[in-house]
PDB file with SEQRES, HELIX, SHEET and CRYST1 records, atoms N, CA, C and O in Angstrom:
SEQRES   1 A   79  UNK UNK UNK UNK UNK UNK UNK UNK UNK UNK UNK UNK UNK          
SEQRES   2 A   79  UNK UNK UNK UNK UNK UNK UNK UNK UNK UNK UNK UNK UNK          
SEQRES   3 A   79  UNK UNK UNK UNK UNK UNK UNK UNK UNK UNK UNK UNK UNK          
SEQRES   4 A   79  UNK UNK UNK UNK UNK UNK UNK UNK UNK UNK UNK UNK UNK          
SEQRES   5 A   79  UNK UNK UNK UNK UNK UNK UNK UNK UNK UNK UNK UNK UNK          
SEQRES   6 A   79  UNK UNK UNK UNK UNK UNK UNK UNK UNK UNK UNK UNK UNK          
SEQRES   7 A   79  UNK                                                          
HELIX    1 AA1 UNK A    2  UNK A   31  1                                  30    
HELIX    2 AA2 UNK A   53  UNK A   56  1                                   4    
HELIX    3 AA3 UNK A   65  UNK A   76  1                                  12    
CRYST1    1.000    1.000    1.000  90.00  90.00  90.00 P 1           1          
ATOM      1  N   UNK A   1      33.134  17.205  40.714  1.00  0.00           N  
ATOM      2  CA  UNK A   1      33.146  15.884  40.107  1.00  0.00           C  
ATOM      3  C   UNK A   1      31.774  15.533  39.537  1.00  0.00           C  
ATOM      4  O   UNK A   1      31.694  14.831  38.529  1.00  0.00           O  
ATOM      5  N   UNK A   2      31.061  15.846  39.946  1.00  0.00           N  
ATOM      6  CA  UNK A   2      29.051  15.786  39.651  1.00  0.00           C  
ATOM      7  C   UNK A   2      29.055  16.305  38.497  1.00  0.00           C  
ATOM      8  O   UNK A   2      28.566  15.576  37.634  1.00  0.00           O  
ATOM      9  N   UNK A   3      29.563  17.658  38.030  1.00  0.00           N  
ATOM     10  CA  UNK A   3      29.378  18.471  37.006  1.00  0.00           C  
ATOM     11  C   UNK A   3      29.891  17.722  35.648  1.00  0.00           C  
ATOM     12  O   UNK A   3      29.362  17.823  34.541  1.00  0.00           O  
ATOM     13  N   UNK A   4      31.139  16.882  36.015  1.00  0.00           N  
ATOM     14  CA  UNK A   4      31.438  16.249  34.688  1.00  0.00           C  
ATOM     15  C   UNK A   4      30.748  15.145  34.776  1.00  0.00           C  
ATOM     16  O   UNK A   4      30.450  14.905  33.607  1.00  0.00           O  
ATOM     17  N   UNK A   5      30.152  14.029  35.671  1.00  0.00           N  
ATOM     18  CA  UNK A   5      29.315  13.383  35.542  1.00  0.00           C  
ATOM     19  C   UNK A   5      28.018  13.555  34.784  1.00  0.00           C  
ATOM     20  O   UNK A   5      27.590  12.684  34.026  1.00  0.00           O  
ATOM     21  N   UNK A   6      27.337  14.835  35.037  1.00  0.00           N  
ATOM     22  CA  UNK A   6      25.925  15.085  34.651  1.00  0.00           C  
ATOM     23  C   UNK A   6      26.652  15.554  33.011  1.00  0.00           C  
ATOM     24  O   UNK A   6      25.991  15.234  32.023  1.00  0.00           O  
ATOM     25  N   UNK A   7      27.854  16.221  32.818  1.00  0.00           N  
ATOM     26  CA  UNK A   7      27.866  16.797  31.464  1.00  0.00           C  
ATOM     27  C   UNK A   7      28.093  15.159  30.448  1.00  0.00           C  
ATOM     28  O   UNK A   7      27.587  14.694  29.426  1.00  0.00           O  
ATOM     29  N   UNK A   8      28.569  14.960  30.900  1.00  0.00           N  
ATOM     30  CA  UNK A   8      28.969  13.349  30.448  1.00  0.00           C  
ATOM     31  C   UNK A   8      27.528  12.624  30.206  1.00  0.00           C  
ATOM     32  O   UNK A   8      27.182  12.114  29.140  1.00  0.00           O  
ATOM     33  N   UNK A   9      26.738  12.678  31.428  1.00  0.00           N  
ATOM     34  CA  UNK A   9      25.869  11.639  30.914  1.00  0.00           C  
ATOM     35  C   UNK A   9      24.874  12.484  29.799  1.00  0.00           C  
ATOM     36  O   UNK A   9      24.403  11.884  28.833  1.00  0.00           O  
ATOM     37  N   UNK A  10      24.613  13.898  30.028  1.00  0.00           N  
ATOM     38  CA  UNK A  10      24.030  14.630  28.707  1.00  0.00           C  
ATOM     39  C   UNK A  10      24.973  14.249  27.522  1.00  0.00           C  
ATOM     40  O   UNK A  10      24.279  13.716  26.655  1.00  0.00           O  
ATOM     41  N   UNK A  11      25.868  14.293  27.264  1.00  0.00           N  
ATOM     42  CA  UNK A  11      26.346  14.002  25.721  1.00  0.00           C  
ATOM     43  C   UNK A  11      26.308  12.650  25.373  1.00  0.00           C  
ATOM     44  O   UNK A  11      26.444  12.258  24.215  1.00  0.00           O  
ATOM     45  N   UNK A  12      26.073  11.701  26.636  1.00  0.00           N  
ATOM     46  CA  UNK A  12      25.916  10.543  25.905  1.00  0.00           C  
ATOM     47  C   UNK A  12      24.528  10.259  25.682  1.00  0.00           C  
ATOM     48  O   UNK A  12      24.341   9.235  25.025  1.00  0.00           O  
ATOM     49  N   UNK A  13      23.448  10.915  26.066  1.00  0.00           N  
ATOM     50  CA  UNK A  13      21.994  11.187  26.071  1.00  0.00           C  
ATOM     51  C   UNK A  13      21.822  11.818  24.763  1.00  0.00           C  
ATOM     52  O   UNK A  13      21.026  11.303  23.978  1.00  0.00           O  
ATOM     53  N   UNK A  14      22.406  12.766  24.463  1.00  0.00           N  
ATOM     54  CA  UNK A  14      22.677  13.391  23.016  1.00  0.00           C  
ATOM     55  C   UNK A  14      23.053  12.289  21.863  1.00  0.00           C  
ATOM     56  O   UNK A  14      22.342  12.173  20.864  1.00  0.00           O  
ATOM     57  N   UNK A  15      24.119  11.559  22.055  1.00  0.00           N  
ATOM     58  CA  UNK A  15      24.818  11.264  21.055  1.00  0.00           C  
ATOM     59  C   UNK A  15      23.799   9.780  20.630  1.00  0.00           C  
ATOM     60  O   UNK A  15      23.681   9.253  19.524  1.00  0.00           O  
ATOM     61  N   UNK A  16      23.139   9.371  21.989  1.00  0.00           N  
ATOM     62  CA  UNK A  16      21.977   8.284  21.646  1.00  0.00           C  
ATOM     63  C   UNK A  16      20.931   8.583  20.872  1.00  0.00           C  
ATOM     64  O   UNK A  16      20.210   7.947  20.104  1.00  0.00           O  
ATOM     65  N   UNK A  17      21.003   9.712  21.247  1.00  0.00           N  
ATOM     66  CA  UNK A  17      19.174  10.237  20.330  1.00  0.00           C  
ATOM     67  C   UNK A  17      19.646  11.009  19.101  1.00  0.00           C  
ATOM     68  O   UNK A  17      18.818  11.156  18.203  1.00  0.00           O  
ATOM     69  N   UNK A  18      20.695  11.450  18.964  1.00  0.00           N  
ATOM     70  CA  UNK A  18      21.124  11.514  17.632  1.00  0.00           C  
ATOM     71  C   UNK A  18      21.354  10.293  16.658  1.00  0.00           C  
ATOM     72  O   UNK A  18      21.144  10.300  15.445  1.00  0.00           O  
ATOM     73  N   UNK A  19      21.700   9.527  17.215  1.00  0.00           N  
ATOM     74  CA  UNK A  19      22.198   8.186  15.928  1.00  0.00           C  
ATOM     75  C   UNK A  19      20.879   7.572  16.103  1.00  0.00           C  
ATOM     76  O   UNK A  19      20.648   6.728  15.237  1.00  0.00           O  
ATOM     77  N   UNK A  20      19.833   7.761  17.064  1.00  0.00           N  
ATOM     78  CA  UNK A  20      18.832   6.923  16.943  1.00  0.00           C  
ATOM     79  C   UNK A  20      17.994   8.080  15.604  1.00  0.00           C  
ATOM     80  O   UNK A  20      17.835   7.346  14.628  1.00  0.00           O  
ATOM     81  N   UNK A  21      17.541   9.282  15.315  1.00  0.00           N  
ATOM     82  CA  UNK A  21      16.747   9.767  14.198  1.00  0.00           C  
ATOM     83  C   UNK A  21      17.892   9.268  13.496  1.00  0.00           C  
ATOM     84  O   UNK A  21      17.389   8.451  12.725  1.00  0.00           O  
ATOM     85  N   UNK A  22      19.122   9.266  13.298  1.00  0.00           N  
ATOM     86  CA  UNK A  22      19.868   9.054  11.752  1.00  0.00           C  
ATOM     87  C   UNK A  22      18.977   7.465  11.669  1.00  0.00           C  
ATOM     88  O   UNK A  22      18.098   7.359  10.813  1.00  0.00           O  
ATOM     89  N   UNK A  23      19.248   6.394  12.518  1.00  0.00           N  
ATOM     90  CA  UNK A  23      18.544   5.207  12.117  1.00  0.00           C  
ATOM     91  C   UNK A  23      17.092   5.254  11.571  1.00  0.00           C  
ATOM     92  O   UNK A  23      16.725   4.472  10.693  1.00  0.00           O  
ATOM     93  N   UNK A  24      16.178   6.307  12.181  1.00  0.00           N  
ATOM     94  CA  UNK A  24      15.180   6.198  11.911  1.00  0.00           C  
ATOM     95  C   UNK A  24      14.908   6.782  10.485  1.00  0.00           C  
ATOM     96  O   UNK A  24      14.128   6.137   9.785  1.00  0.00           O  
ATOM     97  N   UNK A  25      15.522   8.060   9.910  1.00  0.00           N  
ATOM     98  CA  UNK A  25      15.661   8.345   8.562  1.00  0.00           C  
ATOM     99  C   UNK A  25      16.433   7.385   7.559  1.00  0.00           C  
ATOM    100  O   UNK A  25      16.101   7.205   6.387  1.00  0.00           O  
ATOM    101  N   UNK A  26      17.252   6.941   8.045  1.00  0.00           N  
ATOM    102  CA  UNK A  26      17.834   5.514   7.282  1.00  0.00           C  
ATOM    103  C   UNK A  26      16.477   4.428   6.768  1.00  0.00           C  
ATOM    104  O   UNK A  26      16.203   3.887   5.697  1.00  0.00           O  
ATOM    105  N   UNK A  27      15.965   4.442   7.850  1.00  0.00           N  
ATOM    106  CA  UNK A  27      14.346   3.581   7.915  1.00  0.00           C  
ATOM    107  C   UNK A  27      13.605   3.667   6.875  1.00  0.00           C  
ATOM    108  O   UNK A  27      13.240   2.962   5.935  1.00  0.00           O  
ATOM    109  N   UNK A  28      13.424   5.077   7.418  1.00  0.00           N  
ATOM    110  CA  UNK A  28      12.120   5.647   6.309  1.00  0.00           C  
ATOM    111  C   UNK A  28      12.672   5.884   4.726  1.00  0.00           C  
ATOM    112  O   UNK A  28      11.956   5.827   3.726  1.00  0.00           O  
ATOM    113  N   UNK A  29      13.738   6.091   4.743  1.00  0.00           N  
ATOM    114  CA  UNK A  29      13.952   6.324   3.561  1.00  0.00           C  
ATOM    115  C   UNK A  29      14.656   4.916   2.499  1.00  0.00           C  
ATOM    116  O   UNK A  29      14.910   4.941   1.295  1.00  0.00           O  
ATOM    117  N   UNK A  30      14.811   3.843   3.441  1.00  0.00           N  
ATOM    118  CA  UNK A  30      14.805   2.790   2.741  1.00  0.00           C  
ATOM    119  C   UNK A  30      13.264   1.950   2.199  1.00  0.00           C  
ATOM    120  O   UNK A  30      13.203   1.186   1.236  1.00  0.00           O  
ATOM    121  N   UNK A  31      12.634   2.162   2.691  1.00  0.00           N  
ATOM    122  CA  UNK A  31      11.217   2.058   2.929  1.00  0.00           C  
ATOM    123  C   UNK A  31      10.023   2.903   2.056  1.00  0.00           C  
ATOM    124  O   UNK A  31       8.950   2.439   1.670  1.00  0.00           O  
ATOM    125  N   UNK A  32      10.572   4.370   1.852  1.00  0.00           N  
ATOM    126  CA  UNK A  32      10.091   5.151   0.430  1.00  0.00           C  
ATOM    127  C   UNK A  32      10.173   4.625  -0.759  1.00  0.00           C  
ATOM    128  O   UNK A  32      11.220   3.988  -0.878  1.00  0.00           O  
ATOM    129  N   UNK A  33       9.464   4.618  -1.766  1.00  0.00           N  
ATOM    130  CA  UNK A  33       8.809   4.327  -3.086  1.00  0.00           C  
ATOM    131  C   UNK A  33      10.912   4.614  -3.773  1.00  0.00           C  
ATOM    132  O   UNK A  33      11.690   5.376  -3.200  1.00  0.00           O  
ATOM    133  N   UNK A  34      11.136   4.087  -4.548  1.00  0.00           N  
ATOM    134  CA  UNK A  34      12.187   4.697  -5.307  1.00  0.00           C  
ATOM    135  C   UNK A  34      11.823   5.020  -6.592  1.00  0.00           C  
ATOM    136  O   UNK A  34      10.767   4.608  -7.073  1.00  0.00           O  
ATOM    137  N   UNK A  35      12.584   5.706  -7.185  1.00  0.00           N  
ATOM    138  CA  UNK A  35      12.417   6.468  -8.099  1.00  0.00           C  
ATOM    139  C   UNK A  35      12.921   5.632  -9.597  1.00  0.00           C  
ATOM    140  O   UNK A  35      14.015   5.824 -10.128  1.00  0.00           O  
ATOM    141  N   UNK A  36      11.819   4.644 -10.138  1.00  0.00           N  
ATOM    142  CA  UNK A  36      12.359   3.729 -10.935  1.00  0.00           C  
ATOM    143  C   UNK A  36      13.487   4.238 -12.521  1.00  0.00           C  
ATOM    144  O   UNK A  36      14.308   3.504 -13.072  1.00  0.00           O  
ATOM    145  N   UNK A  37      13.106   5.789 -12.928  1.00  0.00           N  
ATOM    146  CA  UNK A  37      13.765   6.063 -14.013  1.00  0.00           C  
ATOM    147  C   UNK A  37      15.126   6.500 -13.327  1.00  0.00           C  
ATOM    148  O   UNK A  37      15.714   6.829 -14.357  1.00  0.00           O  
ATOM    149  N   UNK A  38      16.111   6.753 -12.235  1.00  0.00           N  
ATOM    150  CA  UNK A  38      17.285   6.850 -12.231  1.00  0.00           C  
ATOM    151  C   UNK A  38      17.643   4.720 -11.632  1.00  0.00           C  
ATOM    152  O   UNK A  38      18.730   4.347 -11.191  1.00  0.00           O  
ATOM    153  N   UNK A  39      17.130   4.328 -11.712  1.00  0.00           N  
ATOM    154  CA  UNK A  39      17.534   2.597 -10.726  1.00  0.00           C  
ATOM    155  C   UNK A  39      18.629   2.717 -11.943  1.00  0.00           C  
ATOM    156  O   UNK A  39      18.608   3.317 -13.018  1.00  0.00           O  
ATOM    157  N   UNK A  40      19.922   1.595 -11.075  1.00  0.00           N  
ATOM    158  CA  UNK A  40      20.692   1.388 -12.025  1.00  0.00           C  
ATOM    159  C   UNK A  40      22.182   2.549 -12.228  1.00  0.00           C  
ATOM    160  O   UNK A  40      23.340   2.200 -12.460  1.00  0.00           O  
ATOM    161  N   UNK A  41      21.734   3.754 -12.073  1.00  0.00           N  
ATOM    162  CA  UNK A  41      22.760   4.705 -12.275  1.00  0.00           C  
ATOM    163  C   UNK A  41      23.301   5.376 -10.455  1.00  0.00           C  
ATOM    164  O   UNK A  41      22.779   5.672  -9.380  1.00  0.00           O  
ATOM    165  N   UNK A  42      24.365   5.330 -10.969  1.00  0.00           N  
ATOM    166  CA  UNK A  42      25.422   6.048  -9.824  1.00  0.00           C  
ATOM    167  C   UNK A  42      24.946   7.403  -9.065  1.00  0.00           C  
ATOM    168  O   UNK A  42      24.731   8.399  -9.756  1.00  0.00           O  
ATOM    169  N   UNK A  43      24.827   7.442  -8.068  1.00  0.00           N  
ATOM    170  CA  UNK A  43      23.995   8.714  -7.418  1.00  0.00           C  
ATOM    171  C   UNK A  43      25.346   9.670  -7.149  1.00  0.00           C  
ATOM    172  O   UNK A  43      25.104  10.783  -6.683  1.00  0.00           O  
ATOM    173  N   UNK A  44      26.650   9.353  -7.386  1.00  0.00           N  
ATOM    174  CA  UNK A  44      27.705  10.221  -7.091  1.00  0.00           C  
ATOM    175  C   UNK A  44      28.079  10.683  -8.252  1.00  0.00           C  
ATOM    176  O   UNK A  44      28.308  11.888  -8.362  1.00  0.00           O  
ATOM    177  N   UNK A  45      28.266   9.492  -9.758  1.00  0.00           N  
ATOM    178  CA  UNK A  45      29.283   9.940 -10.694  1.00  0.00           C  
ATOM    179  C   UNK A  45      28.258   9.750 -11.636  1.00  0.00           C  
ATOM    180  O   UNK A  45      28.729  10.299 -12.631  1.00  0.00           O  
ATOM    181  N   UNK A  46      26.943   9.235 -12.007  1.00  0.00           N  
ATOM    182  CA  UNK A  46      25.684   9.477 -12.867  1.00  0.00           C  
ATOM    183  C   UNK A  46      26.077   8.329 -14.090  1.00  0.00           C  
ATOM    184  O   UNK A  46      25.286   8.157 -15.017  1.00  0.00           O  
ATOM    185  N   UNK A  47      27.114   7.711 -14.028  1.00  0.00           N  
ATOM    186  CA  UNK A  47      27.337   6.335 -14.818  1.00  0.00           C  
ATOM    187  C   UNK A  47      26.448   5.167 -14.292  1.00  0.00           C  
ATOM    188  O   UNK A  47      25.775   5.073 -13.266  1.00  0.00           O  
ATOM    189  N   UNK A  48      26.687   4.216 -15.438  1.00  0.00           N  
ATOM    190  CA  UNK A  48      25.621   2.932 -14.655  1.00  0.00           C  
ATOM    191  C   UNK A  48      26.644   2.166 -14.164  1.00  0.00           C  
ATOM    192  O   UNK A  48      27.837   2.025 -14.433  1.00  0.00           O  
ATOM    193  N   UNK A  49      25.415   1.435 -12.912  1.00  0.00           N  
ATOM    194  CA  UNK A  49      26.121   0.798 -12.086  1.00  0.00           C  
ATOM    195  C   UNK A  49      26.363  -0.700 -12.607  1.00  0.00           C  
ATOM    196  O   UNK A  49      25.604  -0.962 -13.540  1.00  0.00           O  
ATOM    197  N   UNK A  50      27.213  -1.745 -12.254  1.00  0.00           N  
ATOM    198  CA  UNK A  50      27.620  -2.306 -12.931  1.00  0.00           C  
ATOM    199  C   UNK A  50      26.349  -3.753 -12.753  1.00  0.00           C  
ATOM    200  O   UNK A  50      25.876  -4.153 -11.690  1.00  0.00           O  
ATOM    201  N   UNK A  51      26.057  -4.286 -14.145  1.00  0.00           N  
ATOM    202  CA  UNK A  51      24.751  -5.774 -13.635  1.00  0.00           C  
ATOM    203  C   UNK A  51      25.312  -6.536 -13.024  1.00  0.00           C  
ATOM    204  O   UNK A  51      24.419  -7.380 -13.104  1.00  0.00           O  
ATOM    205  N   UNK A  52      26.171  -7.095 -12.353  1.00  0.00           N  
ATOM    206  CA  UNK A  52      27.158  -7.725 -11.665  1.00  0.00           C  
ATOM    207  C   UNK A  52      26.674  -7.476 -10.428  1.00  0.00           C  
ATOM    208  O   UNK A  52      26.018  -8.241  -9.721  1.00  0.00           O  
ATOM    209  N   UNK A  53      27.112  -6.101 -10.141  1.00  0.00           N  
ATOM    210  CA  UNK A  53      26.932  -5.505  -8.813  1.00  0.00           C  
ATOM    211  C   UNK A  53      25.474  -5.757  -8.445  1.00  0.00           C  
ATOM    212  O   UNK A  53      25.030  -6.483  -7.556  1.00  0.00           O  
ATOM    213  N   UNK A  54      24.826  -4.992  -9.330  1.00  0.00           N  
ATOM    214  CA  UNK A  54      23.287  -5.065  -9.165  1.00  0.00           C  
ATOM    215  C   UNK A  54      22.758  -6.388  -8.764  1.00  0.00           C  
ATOM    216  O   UNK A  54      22.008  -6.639  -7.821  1.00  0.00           O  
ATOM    217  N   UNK A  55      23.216  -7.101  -9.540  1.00  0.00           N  
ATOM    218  CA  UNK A  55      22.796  -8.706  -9.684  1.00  0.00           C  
ATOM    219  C   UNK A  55      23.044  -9.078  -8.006  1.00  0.00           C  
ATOM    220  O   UNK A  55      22.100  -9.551  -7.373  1.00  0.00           O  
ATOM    221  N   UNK A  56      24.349  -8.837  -7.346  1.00  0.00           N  
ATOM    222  CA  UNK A  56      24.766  -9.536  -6.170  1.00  0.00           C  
ATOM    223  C   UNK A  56      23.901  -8.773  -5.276  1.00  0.00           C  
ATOM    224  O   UNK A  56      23.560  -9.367  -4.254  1.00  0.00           O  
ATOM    225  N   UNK A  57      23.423  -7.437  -5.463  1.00  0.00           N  
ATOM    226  CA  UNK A  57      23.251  -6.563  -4.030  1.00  0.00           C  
ATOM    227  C   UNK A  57      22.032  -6.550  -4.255  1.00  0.00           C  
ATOM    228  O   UNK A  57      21.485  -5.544  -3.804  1.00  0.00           O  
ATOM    229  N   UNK A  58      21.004  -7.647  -5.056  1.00  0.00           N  
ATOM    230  CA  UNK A  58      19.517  -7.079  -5.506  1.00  0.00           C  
ATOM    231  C   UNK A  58      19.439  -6.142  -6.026  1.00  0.00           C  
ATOM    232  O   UNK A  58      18.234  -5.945  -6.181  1.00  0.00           O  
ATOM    233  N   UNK A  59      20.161  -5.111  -6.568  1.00  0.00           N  
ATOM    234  CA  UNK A  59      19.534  -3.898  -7.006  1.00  0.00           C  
ATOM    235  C   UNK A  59      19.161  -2.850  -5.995  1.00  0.00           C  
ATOM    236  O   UNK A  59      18.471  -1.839  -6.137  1.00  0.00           O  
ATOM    237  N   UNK A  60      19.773  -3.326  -4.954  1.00  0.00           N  
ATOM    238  CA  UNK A  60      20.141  -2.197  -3.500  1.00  0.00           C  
ATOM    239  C   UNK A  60      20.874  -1.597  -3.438  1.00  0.00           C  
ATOM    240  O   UNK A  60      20.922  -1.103  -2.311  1.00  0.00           O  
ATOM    241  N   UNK A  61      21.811  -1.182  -4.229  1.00  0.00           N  
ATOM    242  CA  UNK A  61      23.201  -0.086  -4.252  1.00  0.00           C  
ATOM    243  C   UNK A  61      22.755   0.981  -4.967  1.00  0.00           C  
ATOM    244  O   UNK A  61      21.872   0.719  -5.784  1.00  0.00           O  
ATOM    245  N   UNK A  62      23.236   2.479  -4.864  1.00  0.00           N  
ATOM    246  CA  UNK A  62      22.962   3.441  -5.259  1.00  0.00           C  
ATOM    247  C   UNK A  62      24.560   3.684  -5.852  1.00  0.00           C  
ATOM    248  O   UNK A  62      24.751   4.836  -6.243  1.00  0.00           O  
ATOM    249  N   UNK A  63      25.478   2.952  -5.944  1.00  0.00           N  
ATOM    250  CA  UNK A  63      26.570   3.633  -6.741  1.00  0.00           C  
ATOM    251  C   UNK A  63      27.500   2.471  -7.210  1.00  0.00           C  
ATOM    252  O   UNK A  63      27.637   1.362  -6.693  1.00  0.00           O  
ATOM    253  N   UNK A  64      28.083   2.973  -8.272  1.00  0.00           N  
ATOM    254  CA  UNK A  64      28.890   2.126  -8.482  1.00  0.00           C  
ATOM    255  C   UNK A  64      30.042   1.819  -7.352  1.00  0.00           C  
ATOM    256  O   UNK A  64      30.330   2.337  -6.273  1.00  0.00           O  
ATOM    257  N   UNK A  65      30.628   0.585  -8.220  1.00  0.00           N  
ATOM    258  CA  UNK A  65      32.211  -0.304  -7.614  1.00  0.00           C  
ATOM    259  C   UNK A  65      32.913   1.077  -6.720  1.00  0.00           C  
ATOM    260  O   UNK A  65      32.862   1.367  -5.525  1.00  0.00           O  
ATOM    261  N   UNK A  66      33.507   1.682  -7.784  1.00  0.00           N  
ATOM    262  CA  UNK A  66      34.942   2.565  -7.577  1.00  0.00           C  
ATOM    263  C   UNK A  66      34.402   3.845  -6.494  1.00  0.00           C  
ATOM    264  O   UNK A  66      35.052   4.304  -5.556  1.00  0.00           O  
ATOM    265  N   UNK A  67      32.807   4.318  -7.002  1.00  0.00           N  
ATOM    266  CA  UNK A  67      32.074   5.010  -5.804  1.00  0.00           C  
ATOM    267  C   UNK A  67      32.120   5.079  -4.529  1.00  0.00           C  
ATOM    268  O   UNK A  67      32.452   5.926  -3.699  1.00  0.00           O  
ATOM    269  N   UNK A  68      31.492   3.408  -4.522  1.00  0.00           N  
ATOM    270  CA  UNK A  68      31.143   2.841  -3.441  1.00  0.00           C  
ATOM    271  C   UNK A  68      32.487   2.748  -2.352  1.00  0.00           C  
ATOM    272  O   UNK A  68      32.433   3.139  -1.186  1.00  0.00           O  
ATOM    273  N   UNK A  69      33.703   2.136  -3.009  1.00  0.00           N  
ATOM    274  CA  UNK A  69      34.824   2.207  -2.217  1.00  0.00           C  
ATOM    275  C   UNK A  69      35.582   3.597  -2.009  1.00  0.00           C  
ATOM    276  O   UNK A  69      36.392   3.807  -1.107  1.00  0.00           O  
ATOM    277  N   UNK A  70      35.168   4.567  -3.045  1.00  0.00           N  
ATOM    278  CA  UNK A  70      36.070   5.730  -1.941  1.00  0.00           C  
ATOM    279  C   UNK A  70      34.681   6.506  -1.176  1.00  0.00           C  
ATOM    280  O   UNK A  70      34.916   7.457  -0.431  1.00  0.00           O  
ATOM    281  N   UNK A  71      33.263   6.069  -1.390  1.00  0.00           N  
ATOM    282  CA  UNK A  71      32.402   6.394  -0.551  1.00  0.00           C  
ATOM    283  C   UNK A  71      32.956   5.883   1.063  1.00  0.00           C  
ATOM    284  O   UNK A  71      33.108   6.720   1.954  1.00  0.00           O  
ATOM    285  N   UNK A  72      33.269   4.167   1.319  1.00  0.00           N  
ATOM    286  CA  UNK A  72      33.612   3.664   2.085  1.00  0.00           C  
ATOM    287  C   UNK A  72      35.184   4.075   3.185  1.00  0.00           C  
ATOM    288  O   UNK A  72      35.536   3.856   4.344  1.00  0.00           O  
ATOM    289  N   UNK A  73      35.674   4.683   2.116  1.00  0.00           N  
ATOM    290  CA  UNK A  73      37.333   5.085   2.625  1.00  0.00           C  
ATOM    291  C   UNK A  73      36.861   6.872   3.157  1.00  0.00           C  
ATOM    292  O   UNK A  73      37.673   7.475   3.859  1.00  0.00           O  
ATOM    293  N   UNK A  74      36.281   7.176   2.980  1.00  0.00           N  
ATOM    294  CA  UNK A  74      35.773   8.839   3.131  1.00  0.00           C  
ATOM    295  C   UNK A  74      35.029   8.606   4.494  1.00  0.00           C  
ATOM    296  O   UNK A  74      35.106   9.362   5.463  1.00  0.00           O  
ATOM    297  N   UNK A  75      34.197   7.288   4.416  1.00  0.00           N  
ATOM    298  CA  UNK A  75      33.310   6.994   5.872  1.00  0.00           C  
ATOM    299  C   UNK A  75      34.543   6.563   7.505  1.00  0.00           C  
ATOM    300  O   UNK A  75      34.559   6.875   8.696  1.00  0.00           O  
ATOM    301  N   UNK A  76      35.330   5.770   6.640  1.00  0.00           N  
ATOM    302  CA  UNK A  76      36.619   5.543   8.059  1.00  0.00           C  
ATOM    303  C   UNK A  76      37.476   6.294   8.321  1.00  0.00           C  
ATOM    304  O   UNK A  76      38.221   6.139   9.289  1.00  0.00           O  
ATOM    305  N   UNK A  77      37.566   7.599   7.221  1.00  0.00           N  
ATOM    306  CA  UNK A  77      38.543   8.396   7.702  1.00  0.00           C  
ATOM    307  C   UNK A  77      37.824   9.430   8.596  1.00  0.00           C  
ATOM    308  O   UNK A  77      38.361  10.420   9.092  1.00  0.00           O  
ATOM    309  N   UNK A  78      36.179   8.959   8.767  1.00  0.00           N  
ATOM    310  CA  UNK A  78      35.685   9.953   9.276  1.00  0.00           C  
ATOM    311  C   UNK A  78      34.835  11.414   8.560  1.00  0.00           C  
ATOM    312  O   UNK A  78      33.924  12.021   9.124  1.00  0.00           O  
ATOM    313  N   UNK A  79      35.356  11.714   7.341  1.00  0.00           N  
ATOM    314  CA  UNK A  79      34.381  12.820   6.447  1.00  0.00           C  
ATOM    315  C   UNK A  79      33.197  12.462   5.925  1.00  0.00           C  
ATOM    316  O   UNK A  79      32.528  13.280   5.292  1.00  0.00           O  
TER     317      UNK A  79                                                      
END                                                                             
């Protein structure tokens, strides 16, 4: 019974310090200089993103509308 205890509490020791560097690269890399000649264009489909969008999100989105939502549907199904 110990053995699945200790394996248990290692993967949840794992799975903490894993999502904690993803946060911390999330960090840093929101926080890096951006690259002003692509601002504006879609980092998936290389179209521009819409001034609308831009306008609402500050100019914080890296993709367009239609992107962004099957970016979002790809994230809950899990891929």
């Amino acid at each position: 019974m110990t053995d699945d205890m200790d394996r248990a509490q290692k993967l949840d020791g794992f799975d903490r310090d894993v999502a904690l560097a993803n946060a911390r690269a999330r960090i840093a890399a929101a926080q890096s200089p951006r690259d002003t000649s692509i601002d504006g264009i879609c980092i998936d489909c290389a179209q521009p993103i819409e001034p609308a969008r831009l306008a609402a999100l500050r100019g914080t989105t890296s993709r367009c509308a239609d992107c962004a939502s099957q970016f979002e549907q790809r994230v809950r199904m899990g891929r």
